[in-house]
MOPAC internal coordinates of N, CA, C and O (Angstrom, degrees):
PM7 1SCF
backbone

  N    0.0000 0     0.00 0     0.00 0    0    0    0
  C    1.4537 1     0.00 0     0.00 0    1    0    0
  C    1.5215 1   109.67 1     0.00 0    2    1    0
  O    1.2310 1   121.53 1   -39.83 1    3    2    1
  N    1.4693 1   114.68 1   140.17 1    3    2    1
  C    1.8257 1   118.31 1   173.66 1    5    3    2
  C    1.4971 1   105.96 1   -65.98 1    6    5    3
  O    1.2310 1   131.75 1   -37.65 1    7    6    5
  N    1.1017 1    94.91 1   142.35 1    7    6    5
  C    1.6592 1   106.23 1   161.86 1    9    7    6
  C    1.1736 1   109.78 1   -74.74 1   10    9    7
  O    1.2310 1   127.14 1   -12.58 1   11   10    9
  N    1.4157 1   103.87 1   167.42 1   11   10    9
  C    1.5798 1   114.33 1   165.24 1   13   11   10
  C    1.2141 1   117.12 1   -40.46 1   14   13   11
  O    1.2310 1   124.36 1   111.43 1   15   14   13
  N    1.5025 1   109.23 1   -68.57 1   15   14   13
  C    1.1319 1   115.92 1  -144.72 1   17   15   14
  C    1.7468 1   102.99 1   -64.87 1   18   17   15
  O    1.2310 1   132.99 1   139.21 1   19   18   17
  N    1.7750 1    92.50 1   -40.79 1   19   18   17
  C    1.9779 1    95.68 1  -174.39 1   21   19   18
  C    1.7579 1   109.27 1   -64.08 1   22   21   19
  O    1.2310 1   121.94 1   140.74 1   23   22   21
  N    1.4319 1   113.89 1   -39.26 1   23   22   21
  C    0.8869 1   101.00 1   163.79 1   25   23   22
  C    1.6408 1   143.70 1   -42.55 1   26   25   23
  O    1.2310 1   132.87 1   143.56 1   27   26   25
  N    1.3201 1    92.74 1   -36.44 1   27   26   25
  C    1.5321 1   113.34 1   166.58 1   29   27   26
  C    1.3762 1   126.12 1   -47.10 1   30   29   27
  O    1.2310 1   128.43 1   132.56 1   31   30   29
  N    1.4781 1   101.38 1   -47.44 1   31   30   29
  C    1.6475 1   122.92 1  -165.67 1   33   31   30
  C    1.2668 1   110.70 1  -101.51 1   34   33   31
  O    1.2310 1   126.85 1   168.48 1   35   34   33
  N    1.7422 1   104.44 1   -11.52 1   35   34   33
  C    1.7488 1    99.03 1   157.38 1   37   35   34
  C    1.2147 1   130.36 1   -83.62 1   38   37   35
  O    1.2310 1   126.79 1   168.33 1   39   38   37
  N    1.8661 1   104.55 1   -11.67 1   39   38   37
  C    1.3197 1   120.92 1  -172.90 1   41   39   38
  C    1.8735 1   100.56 1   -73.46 1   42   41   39
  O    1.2310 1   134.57 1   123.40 1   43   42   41
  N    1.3288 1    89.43 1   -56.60 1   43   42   41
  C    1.8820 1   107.62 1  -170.83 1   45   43   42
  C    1.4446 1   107.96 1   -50.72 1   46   45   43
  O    1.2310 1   114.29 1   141.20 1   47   46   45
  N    1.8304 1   128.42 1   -38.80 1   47   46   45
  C    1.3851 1   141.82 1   158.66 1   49   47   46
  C    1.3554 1   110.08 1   -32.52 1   50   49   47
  O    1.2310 1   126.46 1   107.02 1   51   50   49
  N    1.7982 1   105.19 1   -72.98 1   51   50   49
  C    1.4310 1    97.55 1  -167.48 1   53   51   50
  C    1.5937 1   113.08 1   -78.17 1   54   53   51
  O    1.2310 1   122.95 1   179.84 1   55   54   53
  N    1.1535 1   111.96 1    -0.16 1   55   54   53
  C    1.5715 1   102.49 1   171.41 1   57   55   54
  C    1.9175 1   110.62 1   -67.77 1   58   57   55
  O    1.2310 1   138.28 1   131.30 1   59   58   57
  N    1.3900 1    82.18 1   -48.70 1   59   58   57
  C    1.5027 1    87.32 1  -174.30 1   61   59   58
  C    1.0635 1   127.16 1   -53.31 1   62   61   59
  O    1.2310 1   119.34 1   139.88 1   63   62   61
  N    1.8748 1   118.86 1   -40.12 1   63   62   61
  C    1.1503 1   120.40 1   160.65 1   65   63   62
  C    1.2965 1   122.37 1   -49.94 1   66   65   63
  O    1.2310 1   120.52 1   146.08 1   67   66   65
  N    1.2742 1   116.61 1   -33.92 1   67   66   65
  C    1.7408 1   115.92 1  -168.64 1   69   67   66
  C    1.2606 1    93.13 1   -74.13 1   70   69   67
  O    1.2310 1   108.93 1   129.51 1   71   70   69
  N    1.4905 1   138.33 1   -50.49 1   71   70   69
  C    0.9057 1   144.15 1  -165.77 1   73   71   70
  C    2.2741 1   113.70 1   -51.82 1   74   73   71
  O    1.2310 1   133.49 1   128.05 1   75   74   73
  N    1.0708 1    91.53 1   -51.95 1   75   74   73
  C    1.1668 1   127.38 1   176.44 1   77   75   74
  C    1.7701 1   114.06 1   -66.23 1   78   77   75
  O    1.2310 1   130.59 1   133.18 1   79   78   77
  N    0.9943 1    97.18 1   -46.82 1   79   78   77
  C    1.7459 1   104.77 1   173.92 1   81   79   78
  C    1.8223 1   106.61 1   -79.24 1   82   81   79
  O    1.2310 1   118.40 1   138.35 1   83   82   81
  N    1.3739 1   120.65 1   -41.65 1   83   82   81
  C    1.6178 1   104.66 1   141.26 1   85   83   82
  C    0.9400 1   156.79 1     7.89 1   86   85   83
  O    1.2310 1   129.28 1    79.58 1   87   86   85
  N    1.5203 1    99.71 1  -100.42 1   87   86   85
  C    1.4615 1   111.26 1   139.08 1   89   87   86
  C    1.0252 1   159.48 1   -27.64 1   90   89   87
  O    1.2310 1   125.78 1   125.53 1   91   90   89
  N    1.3595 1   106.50 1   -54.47 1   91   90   89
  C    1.5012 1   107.07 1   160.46 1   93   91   90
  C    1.5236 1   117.10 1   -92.63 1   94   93   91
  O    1.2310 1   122.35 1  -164.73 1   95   94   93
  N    1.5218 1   113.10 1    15.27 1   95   94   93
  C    1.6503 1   106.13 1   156.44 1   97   95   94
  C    1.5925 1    96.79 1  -102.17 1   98   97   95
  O    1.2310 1   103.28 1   175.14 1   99   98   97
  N    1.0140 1   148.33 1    -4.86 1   99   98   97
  C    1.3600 1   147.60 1  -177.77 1  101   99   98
  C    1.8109 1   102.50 1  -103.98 1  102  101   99
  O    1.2310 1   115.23 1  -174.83 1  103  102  101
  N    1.1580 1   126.66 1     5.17 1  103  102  101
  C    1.2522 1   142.80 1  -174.90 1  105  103  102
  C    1.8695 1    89.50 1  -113.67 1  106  105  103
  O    1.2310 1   115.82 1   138.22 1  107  106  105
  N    1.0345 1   125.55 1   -41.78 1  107  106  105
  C    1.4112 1   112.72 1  -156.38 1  109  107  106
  C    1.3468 1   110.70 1  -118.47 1  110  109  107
  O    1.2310 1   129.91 1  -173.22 1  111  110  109
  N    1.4849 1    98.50 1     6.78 1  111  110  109
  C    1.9105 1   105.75 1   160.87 1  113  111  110
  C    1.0920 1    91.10 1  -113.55 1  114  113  111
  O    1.2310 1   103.96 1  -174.62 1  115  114  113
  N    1.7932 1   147.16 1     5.38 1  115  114  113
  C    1.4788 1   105.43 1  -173.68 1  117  115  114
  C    1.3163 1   118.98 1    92.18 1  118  117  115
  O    1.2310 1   103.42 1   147.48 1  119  118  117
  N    1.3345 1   148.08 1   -32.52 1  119  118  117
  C    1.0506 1   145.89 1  -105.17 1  121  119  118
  C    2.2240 1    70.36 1  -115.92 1  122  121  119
  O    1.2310 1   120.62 1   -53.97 1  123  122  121
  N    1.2525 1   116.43 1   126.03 1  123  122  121
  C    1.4685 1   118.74 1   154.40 1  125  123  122
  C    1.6159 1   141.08 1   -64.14 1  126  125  123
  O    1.2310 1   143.77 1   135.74 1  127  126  125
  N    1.6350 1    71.41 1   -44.26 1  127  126  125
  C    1.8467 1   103.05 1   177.39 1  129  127  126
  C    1.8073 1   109.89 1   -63.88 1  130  129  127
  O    1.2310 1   125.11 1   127.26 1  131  130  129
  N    0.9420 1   107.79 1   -52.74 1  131  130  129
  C    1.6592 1   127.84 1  -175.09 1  133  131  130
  C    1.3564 1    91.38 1   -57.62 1  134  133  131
  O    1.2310 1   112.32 1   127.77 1  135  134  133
  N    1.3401 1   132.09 1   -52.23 1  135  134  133
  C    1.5850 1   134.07 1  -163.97 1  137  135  134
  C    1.5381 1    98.75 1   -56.59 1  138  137  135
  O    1.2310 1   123.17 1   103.21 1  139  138  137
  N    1.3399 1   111.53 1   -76.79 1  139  138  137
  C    1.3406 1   112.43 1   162.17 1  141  139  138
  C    0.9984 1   163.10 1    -1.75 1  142  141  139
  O    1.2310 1   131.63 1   134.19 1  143  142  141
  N    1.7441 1    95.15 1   -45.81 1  143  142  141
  C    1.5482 1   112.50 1  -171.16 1  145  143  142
  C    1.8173 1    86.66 1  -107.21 1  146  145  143
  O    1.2310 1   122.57 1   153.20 1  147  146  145
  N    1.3535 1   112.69 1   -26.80 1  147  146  145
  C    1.2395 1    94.21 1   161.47 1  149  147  146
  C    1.7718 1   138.72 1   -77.79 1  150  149  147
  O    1.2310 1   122.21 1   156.37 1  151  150  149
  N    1.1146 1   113.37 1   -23.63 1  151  150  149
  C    1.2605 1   125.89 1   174.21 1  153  151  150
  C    1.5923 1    97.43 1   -71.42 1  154  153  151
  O    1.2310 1   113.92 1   139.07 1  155  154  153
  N    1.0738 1   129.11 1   -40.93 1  155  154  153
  C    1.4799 1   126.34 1   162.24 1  157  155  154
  C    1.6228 1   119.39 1   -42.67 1  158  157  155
  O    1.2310 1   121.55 1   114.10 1  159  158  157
  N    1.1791 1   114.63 1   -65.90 1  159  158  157
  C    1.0489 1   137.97 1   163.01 1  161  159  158
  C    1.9195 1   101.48 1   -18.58 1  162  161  159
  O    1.2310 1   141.66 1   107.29 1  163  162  161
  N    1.0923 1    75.55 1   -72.71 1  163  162  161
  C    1.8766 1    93.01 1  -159.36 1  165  163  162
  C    1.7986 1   106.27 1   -60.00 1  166  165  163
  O    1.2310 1   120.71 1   153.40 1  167  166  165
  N    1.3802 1   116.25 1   -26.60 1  167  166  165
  C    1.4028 1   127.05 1   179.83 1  169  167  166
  C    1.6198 1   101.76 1   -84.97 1  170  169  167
  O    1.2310 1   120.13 1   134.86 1  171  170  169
  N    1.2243 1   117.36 1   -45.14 1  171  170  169
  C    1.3555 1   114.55 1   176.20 1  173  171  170
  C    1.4892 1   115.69 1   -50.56 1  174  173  171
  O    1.2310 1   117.09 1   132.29 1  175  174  173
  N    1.8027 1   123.14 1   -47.71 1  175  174  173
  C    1.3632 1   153.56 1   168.72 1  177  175  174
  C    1.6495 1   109.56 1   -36.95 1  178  177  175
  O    1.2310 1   125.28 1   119.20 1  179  178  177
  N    1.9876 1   107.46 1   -60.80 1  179  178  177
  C    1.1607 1    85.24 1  -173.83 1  181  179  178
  C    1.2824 1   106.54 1  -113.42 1  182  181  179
  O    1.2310 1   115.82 1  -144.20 1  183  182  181
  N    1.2077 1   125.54 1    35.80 1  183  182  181
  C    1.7353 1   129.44 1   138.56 1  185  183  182
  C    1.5881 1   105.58 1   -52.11 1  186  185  183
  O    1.2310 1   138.10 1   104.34 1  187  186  185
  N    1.4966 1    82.53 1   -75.66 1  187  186  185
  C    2.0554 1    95.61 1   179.22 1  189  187  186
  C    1.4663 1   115.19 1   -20.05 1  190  189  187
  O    1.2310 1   130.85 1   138.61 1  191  190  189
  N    1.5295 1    96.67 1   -41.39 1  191  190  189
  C    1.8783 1   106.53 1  -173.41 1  193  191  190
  C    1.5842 1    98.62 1   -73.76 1  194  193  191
  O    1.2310 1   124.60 1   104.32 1  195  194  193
  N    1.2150 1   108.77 1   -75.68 1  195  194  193
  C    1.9331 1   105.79 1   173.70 1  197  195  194
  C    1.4541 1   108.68 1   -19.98 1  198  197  195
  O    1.2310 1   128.77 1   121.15 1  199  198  197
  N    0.9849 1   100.70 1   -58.85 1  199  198  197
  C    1.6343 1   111.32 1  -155.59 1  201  199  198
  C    1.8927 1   107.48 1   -69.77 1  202  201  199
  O    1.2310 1   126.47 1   164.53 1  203  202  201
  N    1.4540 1   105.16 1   -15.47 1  203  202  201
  C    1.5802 1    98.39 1   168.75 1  205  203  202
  C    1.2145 1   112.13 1  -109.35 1  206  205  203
  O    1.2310 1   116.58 1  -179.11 1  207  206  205
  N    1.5265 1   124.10 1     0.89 1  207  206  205
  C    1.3182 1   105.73 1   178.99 1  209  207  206
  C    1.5542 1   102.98 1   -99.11 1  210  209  207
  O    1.2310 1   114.53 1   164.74 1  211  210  209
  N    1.7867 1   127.97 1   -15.26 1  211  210  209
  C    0.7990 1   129.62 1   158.61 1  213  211  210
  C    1.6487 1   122.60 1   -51.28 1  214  213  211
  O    1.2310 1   122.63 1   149.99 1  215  214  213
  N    1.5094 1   112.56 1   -30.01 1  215  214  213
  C    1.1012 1   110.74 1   175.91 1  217  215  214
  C    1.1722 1   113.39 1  -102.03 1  218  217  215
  O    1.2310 1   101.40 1  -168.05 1  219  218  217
  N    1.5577 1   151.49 1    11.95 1  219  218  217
  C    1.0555 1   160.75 1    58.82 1  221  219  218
  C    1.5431 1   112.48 1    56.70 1  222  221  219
  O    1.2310 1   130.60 1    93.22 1  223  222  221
  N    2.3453 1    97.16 1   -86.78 1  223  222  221
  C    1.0576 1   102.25 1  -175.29 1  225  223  222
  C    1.5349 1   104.74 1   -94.89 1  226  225  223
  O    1.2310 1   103.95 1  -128.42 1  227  226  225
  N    1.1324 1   147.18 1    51.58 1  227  226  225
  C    1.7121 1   149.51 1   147.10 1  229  227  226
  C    1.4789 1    99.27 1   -87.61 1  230  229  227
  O    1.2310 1   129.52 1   133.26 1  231  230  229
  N    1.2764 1    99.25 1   -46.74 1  231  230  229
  C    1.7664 1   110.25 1  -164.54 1  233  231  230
  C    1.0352 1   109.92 1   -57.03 1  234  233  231
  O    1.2310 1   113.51 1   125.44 1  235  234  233
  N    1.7592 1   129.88 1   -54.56 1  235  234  233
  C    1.1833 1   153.42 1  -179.93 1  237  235  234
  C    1.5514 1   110.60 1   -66.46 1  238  237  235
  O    1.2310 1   118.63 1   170.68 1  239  238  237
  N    1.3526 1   120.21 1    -9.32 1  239  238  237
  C    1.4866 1   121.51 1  -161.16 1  241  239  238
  C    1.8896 1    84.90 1  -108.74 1  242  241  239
  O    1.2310 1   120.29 1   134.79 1  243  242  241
  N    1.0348 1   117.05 1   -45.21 1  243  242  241
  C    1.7198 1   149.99 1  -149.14 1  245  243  242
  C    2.0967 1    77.10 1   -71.96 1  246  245  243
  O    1.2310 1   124.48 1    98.05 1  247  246  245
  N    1.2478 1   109.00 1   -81.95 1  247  246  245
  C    1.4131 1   127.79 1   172.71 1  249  247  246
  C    1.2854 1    86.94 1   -20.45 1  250  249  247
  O    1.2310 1   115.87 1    86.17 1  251  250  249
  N    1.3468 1   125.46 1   -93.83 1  251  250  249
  C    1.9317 1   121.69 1  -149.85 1  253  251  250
  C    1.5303 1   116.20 1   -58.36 1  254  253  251
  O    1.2310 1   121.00 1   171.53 1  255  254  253
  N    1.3614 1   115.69 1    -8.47 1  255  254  253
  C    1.3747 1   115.54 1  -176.54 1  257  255  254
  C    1.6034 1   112.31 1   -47.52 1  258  257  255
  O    1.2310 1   120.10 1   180.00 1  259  258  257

């Protein structure tokens, strides 16, 4: 069985790929809009990432008090 954590990082993988495979079909029709919503996509993604390892280290800081 996956762990959490791998589970996690298989989840964040295949996002990226989808994310990523997008793109470069929205790159090879042309399509502007599609670019967009993917580059959106992908900024929204690795906020999400900032934003948990930031909460990560509060937690871990919070813990040693």
């Amino acid at each position: 069985m996956l762990s959490n954590v791998g589970l996690n990082r298989l989840i964040i993988l295949g996002f990226m790929a989808m994310v990523g495979f997008a793109m470069a079909k929205s790159i090879q029709s042309g399509s502007s809009l599609g670019l967009v919503l993917c580059i959106t996509s992908l900024g929204a993604a690795v906020y999400f990432l900032y934003l948990l390892a930031k909460m990560k280290q509060e937690m871990e800081a919070e813990e040693n008090r």
